[in-house]
N, C-alpha and C positions, 0 to 999 in steps of 0.2 A: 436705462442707457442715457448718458448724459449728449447733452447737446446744444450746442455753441457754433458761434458764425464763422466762416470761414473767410480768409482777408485774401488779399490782392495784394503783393506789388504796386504802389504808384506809379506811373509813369519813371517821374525825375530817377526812382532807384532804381528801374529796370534799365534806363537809359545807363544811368552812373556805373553797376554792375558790368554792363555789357563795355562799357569804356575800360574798366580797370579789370577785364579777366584772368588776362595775362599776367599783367602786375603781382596780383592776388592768386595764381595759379597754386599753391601750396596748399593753397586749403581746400583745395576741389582733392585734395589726395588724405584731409584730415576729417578722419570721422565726426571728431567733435570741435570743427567747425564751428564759432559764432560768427555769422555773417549780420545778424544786430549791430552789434560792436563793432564789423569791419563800415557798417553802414554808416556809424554813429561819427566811425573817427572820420571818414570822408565829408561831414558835415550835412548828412540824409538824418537828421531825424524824425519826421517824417515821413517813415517809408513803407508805408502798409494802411490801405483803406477797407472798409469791411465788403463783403458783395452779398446778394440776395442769397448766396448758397448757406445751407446747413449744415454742420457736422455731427453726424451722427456716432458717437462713441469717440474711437481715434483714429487717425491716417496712420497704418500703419501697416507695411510691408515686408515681409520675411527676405533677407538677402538671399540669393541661390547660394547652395553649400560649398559649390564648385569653384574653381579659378578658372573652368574651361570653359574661353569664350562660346564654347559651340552649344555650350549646356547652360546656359546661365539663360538662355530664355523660358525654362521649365517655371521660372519664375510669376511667368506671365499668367498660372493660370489661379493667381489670387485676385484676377482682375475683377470678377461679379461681386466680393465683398467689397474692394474698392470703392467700384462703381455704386453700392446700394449705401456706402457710407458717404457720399456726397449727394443730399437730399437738395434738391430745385435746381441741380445743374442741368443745363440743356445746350444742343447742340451749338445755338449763337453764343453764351456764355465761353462754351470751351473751346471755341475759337480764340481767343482771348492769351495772348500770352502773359499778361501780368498774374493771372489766379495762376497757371504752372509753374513761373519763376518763382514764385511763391511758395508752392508747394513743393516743389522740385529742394530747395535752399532752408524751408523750416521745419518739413515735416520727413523729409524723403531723402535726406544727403545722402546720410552712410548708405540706404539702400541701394542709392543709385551709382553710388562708387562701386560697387560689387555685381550689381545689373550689367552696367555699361563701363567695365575698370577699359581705362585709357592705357593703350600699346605704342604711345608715342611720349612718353617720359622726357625722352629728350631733345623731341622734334618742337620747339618753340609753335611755330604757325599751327601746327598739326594739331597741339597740346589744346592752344583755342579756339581752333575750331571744335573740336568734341565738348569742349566746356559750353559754347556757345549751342552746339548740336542740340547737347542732352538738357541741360540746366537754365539754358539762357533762350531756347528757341524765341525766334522771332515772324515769323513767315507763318501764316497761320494755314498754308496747306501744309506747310509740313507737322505741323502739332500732330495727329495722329501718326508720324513717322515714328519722330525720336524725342518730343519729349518725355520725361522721364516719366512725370503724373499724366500728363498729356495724352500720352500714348495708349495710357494706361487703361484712362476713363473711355477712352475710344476703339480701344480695343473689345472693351465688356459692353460699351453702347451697341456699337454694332454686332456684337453677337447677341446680346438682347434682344435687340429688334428682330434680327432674322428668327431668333426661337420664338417670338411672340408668334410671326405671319406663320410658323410652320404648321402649326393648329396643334402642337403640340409631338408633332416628329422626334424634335430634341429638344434639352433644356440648354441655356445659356450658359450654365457650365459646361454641354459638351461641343457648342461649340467654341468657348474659349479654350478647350484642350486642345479643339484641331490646331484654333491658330497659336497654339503653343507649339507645338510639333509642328507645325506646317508656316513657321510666321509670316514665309512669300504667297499663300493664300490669302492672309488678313491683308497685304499690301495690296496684294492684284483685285481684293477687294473696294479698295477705296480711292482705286486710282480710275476704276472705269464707272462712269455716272451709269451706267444702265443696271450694275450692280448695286446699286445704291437703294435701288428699289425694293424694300422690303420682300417683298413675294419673289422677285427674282431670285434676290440674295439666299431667301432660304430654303428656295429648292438646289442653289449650289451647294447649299449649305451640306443639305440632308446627301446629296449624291454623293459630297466630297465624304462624308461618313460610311456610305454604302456601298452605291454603284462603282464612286471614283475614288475610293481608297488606294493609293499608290498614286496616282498621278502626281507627276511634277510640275514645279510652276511654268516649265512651257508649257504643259500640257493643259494647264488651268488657264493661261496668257490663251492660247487656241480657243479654249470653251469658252472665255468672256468675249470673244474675235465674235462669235457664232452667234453668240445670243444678241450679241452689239446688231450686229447687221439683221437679225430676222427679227429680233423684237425692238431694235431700240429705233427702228425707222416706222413704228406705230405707237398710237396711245396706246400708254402703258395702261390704263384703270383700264382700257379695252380686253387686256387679254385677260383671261379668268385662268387660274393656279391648273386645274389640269392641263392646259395648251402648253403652261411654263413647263410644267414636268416634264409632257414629253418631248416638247423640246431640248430641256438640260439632259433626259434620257437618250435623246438621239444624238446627243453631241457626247456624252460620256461615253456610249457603244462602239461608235468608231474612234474614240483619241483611245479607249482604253486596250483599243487591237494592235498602238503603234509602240511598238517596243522602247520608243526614245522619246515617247511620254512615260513609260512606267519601268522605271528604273529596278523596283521593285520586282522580278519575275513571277510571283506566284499570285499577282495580281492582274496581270497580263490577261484578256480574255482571247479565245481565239487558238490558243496553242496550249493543244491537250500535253500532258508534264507527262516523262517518260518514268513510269511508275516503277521504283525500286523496292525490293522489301529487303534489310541489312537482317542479314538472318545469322543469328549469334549459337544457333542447334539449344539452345535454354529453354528455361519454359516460358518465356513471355515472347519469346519471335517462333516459336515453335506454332505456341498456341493462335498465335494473331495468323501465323501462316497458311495454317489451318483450319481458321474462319473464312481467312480471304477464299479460299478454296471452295468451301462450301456457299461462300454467299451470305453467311450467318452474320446476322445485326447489317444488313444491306451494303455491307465489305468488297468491292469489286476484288480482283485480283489482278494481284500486280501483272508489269510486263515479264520482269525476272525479278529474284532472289539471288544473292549474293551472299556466299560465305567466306569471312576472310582465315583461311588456316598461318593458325603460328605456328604447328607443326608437335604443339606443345598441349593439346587437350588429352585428357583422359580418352582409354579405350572405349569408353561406354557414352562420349560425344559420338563421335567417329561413327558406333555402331547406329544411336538414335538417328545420326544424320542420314544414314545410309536409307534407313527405314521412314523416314521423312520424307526424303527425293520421293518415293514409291508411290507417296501419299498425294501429290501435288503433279498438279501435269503443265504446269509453266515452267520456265528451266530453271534450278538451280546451280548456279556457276559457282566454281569452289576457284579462290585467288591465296596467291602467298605471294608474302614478301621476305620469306625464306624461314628458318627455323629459328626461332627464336633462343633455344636452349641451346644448339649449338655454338649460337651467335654472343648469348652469354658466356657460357665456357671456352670462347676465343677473344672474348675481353672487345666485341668489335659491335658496330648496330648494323642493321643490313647497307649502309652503304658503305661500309668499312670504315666508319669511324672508332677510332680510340673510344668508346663509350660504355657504360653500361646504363642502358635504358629501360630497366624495371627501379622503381618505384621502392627497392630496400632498405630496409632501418638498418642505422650507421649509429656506429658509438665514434665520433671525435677524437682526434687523436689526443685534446683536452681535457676530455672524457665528458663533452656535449653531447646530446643527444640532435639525430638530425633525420631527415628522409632525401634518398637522389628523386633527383630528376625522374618524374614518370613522360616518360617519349616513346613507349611499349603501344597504346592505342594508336597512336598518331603514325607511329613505324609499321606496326603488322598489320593494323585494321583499317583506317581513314585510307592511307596512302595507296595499298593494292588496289581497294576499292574503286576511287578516284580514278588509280590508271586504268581500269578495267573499262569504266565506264565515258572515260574520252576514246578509248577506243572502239567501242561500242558506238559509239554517237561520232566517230570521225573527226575528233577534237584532237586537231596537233598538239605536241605536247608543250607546255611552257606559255604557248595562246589563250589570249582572254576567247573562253566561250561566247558563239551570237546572239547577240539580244534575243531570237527566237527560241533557244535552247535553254528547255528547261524541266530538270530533273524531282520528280519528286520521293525525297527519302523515306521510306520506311520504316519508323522505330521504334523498338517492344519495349517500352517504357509505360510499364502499369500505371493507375492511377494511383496509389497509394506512395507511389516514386517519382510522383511528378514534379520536385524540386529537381531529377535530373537534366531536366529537359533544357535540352540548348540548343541556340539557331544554329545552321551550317554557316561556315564560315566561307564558304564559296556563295557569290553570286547567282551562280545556273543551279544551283543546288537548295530546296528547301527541306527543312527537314518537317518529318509530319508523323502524330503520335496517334494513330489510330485506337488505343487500347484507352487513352486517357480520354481521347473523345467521345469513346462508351463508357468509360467511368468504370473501367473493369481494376481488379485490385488482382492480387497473384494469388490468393485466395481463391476468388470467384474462378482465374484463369485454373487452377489446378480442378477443380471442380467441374470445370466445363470439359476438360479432357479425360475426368476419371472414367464418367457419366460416357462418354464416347468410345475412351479405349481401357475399358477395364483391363487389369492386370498389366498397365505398362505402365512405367517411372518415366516422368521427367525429369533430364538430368541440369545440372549447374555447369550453364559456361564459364569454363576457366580456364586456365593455364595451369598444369598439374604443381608448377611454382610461382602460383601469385602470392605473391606477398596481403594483398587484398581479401586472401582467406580468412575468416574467422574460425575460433578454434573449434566449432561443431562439425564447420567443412575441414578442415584438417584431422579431426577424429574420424570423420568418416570414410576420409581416403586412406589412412595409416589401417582402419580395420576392413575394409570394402575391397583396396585398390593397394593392396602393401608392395607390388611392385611401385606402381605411381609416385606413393609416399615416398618408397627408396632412393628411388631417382631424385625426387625434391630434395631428400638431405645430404643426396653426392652433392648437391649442384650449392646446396646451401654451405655444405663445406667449401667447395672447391671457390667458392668469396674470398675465404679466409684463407685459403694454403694454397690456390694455383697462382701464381705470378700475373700471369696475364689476365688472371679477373680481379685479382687484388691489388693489382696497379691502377683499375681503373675506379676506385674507388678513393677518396681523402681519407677513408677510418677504415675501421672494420664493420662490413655488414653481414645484415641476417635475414632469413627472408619472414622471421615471426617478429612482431611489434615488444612481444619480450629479451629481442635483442639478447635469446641463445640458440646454441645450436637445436637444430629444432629436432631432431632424435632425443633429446633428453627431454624435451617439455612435456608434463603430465597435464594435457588440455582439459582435464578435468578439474583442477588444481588451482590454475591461471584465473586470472577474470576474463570473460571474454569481453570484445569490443562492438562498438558500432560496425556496421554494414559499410565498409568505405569503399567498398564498390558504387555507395551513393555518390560518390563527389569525382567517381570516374569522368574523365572527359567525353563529348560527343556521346556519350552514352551508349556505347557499341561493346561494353564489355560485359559478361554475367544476366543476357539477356535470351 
């Protein structure tokens, strides 16, 4: 690995720079920037002395992929290579703003135009002060804020440190990820001296990872409030790291019980989550339902189960369901948001929009091939659900849930499907994958119910016309279920020749990916497809 000295800014160019920023503002927007040559034609030749640091390798930093200012701090967490690539930097050194302007202008432009891209284009003052902010700092409390290299090194210094005193808790990459995700930690970090203190710093450290996951920066403003006043009005070598812990433990227990420190619900302590199981009548909510019940792999059981009818499953749902409820002594509540087939064959979604809201393969009236809108989970399933359970819990409709209210989802998502898994999109809502958290596969889950209820099938949640069938589940409703099937190829006709379902489509649709009528298709014949009941939303369908 090669290695070479690292320079400095002179005074005179830092001074000169920071006089002509405005002037020179264009090239704080050019990647390839030479700011030598701007230096040179200003009559600075001159402008760079060497310093005691080392470089190990090269300064070099990946820009964030993103243009969104909200995500462009993910960037931060190359900070440990950074930091191990400036050998004899030390904390008086990187006070210093000549070695950042330096680094910030020879080594780090383009990255820092993408770090920190400027939202004041055309605001003159505004334009330099961010030049000045990021590239030019001056003020050496601020260097750990905003300079660009600055920030950088001090970012990964202090999380070094605090990994050092943890005894090994965590490593200094994890906690340069918190204050990547959390950057008002790293701030409220270096803004209070008693945090400063290595042994302090890294039992907030280890909390903010553990205890105090979720916490917000008032909520970490609070715990630095706490530990300020009981430890920082004593010698600090006095107190020895257990006293620290449970002190940071006694201050994390109570901020983490106040709802508007943890904006996050489901880290909330204090308020037991009103436990839901989305019960799909399939074999993977079937089966998880029927663990909760018995207790099996230490499964509590939920408060209620919730089934959302589209009105549209096969008979032999309907029957398992029936024989399910039997099986479980917690309630299960059956919701609709009306009939879904009907709703298709009336060209309307349940709120009576002009719509059709399953997910069918469309030929273009171009002769493109295309897919609608799938708004079918989001319509029959999410939405009943949802209102069932503000009603349940006393939540007006249309009102943000209270901080205290907080629901925890149920969802039979195997482990071998655990690319389906996605967060609730509501706040008071978490969703939570019990089966993936046993590491059960639908395999094992068929296995575990054969072994319990010999001589009984589990069936496939579906809609007797989802389009999301593959053609083994379509062979086996057309030979199993030939009423079922029939019904699927009225409804598949009635696309193409009722007015009112064929208006609400740009082309002609079909409800098989072969885009024909599906009474004609020899599923044995076709190729079949992937499972795209995978990439179903919310994960509430075919489970």
């Amino acid at each position: 690995m090669s290695e070479h000295v690292l320079y400095a800014l002179t005074p005179n160019a830092l001074r000169w720079l920071n006089s002509r920023a405005l002037a020179n503002k264009s090239m704080y927007a050019d990647p390839d920037a030479d700011f030598a040559k701007l230096l040179e034609r200003g009559g600075i030749s001159d402008y760079r002395r060497p310093t005691k640091v080392k470089i190990r390798g090269r300064i070099e930093l990946k820009p964030p992929d993103t243009d969104d200012p909200k995500k462009t701090h993910v960037a931060d967490r190359q900070a440990v290579e950074f930091y191990k690539c400036l050998e004899g930097m030390t904390p008086r050194l990187a006070a210093g703003p000549e070695i950042w302007a330096y680094v910030n202008h020879f080594h780090l432009h383009e990255y820092g135009m993408r770090r920190w891209p400027s939202r004041h284009k055309k605001d003159d003052d505004a334009l330099e002060t961010h030049i000045r902010t990021h590239w030019l700092t001056s003020r050496n409390q601020k260097m750990y804020e905003s300079s660009i290299s600055g920030r950088t090194w001090w970012l990964a210094h202090v999380a070094t440190k605090a990994a050092e005193a943890s005894c090994g808790a965590f490593s200094a990459e994890q906690a340069v990820g918190l204050f990547a995700d959390q950057p008002e930690h790293y701030h409220r970090s270096m803004q209070y001296e008693v945090l400063r203190n290595p042994m302090i710093l890294a039992e907030c450290v280890r909390s903010l990872l553990t205890d105090s996951r979720g916490i917000n920066r008032d909520g970490y403003i609070e715990m630095a409030r706490e530990i300020n006043r009981e430890a920082g009005a004593r010698l600090l070598d006095s107190v020895r790291q257990p006293e620290i812990r449970g002190l940071v433990g006694r201050s994390s227990d109570r901020l983490m019980r106040m709802p508007e420190f943890v904006p996050d619900r489901k880290y909330l302590k204090g308020v037991r989550p009103y436990r839901v199981l989305s019960l799909g009548a399939g074999t993977q909510s079937t089966v998880m339902a029927l663990m909760a019940e018995t207790g099996w792999g230490g499964l509590e059981k939920p408060d209620i189960a919730i089934f959302a009818d589209t009105k549209w499953e096969p008979p032999h749902v309907y029957e398992h369901l029936d024989w399910l409820e039997k099986q479980l002594s917690y309630e299960v509540i059956r919701v609709s948001a009306g009939n879904i087939r009907e709703n298709v064959l009336a060209g309307v979604t349940p709120d009576g929009n002009r719509f059709l809201d399953m997910p069918v393969f469309i030929v273009n009236k171009d002769g493109t091939k295309s897919v609608a809108a799938r708004q079918c989970t989001n319509h029959y399933k999410i939405t009943p659900i949802h209102k069932k359970l503000r009603e349940i819990l006393n939540l007006e409709p249309g009102r943000r849930a209270p901080k205290d209210v907080q629901v925890e989802m149920w969802m039979g998502i195997s482990f071998d499907e655990a690319h389906r898994m996605k967060p609730s999109r509501d706040e008071w809502i978490t969703n939570r994958f019990p089966l993936i958290e046993m590491e059960l596969t639908r395999a094992q889950l068929y296995d575990w119910f054969a072994r319990r209820y010999p001589g009984r099938n589990l069936p496939r949640s579906a809609c007797v016309g989802c389009p999301y069938h593959t053609n083994m589940e379509w062979k086996w409703l057309k030979e199993n279920d030939p009423k079922s099937f029939n019904d699927a190829v009225f409804v598949d006709r009635a696309m193409r020749e009722i007015p009112q379902v064929r208006g609400t489509l740009r082309g002609t649709g079909y409800l098989h990916r072969e885009r024909q009528s599906l009474d004609g298709i020899d599923f044995d014949a076709v190729q079949d497809y992937d499972d795209f009941m995978a990439s179903e939303c919310e994960g509430m369908c075919g489970v």
